[in-house]
N, CA, C and O of each residue as an XYZ file, in Angstrom:
420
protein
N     -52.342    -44.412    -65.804
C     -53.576    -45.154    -65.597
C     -53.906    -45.973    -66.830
O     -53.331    -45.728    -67.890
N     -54.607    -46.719    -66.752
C     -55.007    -47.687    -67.590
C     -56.225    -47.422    -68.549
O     -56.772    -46.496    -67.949
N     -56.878    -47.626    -69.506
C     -57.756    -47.038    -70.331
C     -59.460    -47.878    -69.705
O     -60.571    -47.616    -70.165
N     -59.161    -48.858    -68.603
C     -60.407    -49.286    -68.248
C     -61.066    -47.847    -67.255
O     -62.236    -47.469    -67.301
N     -59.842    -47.158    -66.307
C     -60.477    -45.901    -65.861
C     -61.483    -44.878    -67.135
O     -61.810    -43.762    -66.730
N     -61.771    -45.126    -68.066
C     -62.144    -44.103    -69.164
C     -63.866    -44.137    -68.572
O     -64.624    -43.198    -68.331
N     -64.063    -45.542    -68.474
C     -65.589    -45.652    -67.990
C     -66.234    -45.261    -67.044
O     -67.363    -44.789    -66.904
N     -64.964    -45.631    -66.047
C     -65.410    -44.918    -64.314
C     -65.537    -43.661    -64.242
O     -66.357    -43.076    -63.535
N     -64.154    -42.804    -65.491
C     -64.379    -41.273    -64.677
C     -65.456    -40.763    -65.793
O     -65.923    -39.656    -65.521
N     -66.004    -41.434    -67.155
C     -67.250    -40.516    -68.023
C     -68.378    -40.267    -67.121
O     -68.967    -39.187    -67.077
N     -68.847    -41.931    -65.947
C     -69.742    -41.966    -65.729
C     -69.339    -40.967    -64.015
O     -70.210    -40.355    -63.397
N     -68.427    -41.019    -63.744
C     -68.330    -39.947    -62.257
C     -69.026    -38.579    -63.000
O     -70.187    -38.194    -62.863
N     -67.859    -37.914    -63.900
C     -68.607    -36.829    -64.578
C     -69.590    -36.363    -64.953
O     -69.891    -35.169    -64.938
N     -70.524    -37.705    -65.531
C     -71.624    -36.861    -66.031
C     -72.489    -37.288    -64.891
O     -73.665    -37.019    -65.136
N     -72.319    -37.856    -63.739
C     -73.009    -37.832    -62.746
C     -73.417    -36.341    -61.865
O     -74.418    -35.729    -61.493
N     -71.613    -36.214    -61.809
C     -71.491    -34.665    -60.757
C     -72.123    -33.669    -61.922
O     -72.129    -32.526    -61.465
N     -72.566    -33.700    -63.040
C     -73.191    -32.676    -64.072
C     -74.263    -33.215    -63.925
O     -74.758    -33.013    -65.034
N     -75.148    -33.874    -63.249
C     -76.804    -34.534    -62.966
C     -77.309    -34.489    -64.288
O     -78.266    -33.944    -64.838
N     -76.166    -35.394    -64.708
C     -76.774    -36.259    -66.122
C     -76.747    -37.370    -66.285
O     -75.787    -38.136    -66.199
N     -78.187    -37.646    -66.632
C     -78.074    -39.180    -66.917
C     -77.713    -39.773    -68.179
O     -77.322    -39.136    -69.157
N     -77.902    -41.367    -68.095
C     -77.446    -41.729    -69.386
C     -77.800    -41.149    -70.258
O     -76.868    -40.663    -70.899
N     -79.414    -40.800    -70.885
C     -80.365    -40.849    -71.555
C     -80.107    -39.433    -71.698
O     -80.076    -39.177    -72.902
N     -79.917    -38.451    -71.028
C     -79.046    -36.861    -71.272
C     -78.045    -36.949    -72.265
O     -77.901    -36.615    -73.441
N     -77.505    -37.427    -71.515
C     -75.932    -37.580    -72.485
C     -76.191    -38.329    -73.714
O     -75.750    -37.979    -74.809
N     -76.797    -39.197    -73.550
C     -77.097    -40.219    -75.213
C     -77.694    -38.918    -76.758
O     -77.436    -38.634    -77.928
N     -78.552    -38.570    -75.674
C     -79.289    -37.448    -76.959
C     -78.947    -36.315    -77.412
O     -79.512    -35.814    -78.384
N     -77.807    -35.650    -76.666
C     -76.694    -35.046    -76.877
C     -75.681    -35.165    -77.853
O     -75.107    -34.368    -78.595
N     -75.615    -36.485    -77.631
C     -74.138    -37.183    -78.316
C     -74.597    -37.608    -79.877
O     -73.951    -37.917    -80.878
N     -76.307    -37.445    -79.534
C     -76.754    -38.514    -81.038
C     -76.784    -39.533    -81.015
O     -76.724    -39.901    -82.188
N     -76.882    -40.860    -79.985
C     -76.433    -42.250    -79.531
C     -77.484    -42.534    -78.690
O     -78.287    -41.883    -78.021
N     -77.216    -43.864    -78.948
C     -78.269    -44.729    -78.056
C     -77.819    -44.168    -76.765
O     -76.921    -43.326    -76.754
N     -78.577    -44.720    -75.298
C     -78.650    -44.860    -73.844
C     -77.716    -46.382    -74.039
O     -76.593    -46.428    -73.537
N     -78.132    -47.292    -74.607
C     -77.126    -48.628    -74.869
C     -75.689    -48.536    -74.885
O     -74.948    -49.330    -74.305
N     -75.173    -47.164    -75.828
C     -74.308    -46.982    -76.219
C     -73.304    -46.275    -74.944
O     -72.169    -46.638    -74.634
N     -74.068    -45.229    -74.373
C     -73.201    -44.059    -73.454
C     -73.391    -45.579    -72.277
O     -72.447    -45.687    -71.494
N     -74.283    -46.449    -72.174
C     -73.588    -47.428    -71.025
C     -72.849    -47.882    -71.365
O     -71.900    -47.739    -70.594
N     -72.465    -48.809    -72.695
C     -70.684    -49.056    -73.111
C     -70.222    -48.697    -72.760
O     -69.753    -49.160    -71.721
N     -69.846    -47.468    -73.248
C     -68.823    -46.423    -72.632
C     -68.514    -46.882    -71.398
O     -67.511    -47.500    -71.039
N     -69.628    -46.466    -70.667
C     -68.966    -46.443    -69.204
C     -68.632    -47.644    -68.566
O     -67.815    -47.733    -67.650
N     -69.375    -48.721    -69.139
C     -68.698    -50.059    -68.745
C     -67.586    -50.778    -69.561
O     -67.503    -51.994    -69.735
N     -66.845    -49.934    -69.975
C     -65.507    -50.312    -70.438
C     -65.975    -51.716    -72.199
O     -65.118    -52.237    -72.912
N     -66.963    -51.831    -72.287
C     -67.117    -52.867    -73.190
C     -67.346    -52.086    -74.665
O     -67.540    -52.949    -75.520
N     -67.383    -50.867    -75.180
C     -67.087    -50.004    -76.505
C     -66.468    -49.148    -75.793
O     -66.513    -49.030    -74.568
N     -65.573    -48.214    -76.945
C     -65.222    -46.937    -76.561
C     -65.519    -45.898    -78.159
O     -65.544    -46.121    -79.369
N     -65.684    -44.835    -77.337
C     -66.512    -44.010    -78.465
C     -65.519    -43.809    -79.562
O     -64.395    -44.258    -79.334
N     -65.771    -43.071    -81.000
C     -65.229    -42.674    -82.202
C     -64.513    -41.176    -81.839
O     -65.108    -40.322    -81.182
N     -63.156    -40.997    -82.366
C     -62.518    -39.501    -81.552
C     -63.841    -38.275    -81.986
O     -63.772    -37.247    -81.312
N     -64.364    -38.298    -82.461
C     -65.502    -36.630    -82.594
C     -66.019    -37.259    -81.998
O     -65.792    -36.569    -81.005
N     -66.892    -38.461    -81.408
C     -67.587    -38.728    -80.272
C     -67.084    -38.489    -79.023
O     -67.747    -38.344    -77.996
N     -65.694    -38.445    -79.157
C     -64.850    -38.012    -77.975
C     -65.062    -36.640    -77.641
O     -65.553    -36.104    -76.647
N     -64.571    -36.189    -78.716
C     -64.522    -34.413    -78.370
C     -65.802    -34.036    -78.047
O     -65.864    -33.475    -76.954
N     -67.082    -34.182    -78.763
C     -68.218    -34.195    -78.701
C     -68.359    -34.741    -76.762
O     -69.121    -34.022    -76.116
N     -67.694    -35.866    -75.992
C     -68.021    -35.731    -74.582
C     -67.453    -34.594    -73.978
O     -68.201    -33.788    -73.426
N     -66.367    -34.433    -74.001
C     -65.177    -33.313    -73.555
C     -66.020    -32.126    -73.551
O     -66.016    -31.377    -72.574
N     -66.944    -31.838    -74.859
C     -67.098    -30.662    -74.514
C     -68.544    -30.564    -73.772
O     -68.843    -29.719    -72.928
N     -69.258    -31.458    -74.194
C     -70.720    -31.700    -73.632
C     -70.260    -31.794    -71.840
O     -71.163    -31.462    -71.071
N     -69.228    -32.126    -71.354
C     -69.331    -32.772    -70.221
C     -68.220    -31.317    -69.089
O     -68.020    -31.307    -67.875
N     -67.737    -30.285    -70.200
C     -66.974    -29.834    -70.005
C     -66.070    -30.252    -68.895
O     -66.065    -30.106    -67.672
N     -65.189    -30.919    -69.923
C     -63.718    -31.498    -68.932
C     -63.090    -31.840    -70.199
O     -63.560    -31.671    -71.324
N     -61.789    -32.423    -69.821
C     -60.803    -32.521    -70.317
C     -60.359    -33.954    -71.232
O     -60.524    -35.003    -70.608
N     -60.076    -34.021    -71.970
C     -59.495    -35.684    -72.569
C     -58.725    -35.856    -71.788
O     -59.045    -36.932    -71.284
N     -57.919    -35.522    -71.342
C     -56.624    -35.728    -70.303
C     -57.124    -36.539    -69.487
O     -56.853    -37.733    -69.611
N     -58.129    -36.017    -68.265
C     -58.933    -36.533    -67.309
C     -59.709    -37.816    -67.599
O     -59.691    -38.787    -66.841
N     -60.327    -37.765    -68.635
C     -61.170    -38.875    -68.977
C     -59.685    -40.315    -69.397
O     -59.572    -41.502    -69.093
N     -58.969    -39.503    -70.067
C     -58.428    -41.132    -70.419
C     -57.640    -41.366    -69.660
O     -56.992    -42.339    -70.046
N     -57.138    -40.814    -68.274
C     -56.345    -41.275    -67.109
C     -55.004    -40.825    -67.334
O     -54.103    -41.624    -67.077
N     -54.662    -39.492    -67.844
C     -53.258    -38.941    -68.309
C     -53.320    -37.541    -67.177
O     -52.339    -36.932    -66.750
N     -54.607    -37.298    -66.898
C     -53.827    -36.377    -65.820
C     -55.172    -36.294    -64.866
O     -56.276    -35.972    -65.305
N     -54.849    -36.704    -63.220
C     -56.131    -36.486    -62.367
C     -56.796    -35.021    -61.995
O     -57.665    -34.769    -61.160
N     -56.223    -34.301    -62.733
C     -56.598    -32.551    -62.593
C     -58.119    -32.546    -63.221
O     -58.174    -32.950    -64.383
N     -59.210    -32.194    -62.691
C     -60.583    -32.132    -62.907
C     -60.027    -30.700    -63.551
O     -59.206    -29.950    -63.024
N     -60.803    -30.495    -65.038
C     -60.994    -29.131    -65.144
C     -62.313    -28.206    -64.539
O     -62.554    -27.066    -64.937
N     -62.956    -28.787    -63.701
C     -63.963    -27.744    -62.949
C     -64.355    -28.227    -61.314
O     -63.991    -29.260    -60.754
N     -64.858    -27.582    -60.990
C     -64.645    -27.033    -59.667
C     -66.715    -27.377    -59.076
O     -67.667    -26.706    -59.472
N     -66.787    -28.633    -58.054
C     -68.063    -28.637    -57.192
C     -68.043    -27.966    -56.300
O     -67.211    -28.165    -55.414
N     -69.017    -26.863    -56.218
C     -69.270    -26.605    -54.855
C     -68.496    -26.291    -53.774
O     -68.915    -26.625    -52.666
N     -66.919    -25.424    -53.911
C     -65.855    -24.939    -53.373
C     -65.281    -26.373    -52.301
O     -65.012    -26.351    -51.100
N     -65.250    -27.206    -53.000
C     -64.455    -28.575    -52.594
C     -63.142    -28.473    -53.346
O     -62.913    -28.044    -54.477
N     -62.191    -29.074    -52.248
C     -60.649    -28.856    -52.799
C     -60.834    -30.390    -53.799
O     -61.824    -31.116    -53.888
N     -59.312    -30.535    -54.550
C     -59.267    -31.357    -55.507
C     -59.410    -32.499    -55.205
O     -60.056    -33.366    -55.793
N     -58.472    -32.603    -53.737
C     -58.524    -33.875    -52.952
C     -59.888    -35.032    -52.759
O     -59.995    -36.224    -53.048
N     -60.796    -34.065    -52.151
C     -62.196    -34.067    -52.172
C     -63.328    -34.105    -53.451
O     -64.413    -34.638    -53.682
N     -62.723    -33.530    -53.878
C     -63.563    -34.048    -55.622
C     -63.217    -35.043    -55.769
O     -64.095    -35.889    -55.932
N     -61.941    -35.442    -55.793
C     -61.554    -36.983    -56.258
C     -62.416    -38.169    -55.706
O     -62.898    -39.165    -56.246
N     -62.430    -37.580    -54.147
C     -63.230    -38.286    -53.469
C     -64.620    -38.805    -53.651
O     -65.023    -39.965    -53.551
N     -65.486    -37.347    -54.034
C     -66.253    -37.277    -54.373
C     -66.913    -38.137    -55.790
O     -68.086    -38.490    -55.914
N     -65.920    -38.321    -56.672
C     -66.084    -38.754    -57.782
C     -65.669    -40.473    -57.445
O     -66.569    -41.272    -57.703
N     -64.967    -40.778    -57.146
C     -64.520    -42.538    -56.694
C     -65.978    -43.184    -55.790
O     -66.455    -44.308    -55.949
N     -66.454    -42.174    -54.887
C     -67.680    -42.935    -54.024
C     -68.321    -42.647    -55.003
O     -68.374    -43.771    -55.502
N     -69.013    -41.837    -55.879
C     -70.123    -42.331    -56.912
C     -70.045    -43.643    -58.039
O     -70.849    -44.234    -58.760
N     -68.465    -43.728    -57.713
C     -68.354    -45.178    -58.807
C     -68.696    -46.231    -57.914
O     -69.368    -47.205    -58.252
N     -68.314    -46.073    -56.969
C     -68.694    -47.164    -56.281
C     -69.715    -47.496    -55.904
O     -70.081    -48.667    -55.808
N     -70.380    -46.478    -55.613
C     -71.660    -46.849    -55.305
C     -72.861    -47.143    -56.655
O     -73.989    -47.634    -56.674
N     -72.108    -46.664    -57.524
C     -72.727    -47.464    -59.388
C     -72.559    -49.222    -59.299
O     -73.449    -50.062    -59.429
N     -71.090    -49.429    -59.031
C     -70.298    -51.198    -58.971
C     -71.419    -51.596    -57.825
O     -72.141    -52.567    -58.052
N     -71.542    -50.999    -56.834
C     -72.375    -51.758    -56.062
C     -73.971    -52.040    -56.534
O     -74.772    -52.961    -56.375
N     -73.976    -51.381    -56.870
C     -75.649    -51.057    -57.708
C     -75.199    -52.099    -58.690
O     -75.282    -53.098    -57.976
N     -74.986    -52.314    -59.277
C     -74.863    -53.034    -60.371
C     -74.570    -54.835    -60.188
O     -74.671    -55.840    -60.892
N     -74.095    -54.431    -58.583
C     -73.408    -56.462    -58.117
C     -75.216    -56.646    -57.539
O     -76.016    -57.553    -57.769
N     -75.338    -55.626    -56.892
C     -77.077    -55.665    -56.259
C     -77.880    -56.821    -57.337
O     -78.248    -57.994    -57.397
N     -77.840    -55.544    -58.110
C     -78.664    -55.905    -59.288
C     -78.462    -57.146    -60.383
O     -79.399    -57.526    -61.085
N     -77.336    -57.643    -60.438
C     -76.935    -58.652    -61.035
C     -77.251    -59.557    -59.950
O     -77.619    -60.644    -60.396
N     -77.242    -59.506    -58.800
C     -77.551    -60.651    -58.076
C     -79.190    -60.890    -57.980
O     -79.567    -62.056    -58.097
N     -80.169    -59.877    -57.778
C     -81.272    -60.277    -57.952
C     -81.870    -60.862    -59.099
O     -82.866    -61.585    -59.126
N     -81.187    -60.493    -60.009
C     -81.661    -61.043    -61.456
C     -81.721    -62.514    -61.876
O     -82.099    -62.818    -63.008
């Protein structure tokens, strides 16, 4: 996979963990500005800002930077297949939110 997936799967993750930006920002020590970089592919964090997500988000570097699609945790007795799933329609439905919103603007 390519390193633009890094944004899609931080922000799937800390979604399925019902965290928002502004969670994760104050966690991390970082702006809300900043954890949206992230996820929109336009910065990428410092490696202890890394580890610092990995563990805040409990999952894996592997997962996040697109080296292996194995989720290290488990929603709601859904197979892997289905997490995946689960995690791709919340991006999408972010991209759509976001064409919405760029268009009303």
């Amino acid at each position: 996979m390519h390193i633009d997936f890094f944004g899609q799967r931080l922000k799937s993750v800390r979604k399925s963990k019902r965290m928002t930006q502004m969670d994760l920002s104050k966690r991390l020590v970082v702006s809300k500005g900043t954890v949206s970089a992230y996820e929109q592919g336009l910065s990428y964090p410092s490696l202890e800002t890394f580890v610092k997500i990995c563990d805040i988000l409990d999952t894996s570097s592997d997962y996040l930077l697109g080296i292996s699609d194995d989720l290290p945790f488990k929603m709601g007795g859904l197979t892997d297949k289905q997490m995946e799933s689960v995690l791709q329609f919340v991006s999408l439905i972010e991209k759509a939110n976001r064409t919405i919103n760029n268009a009303d603007a």
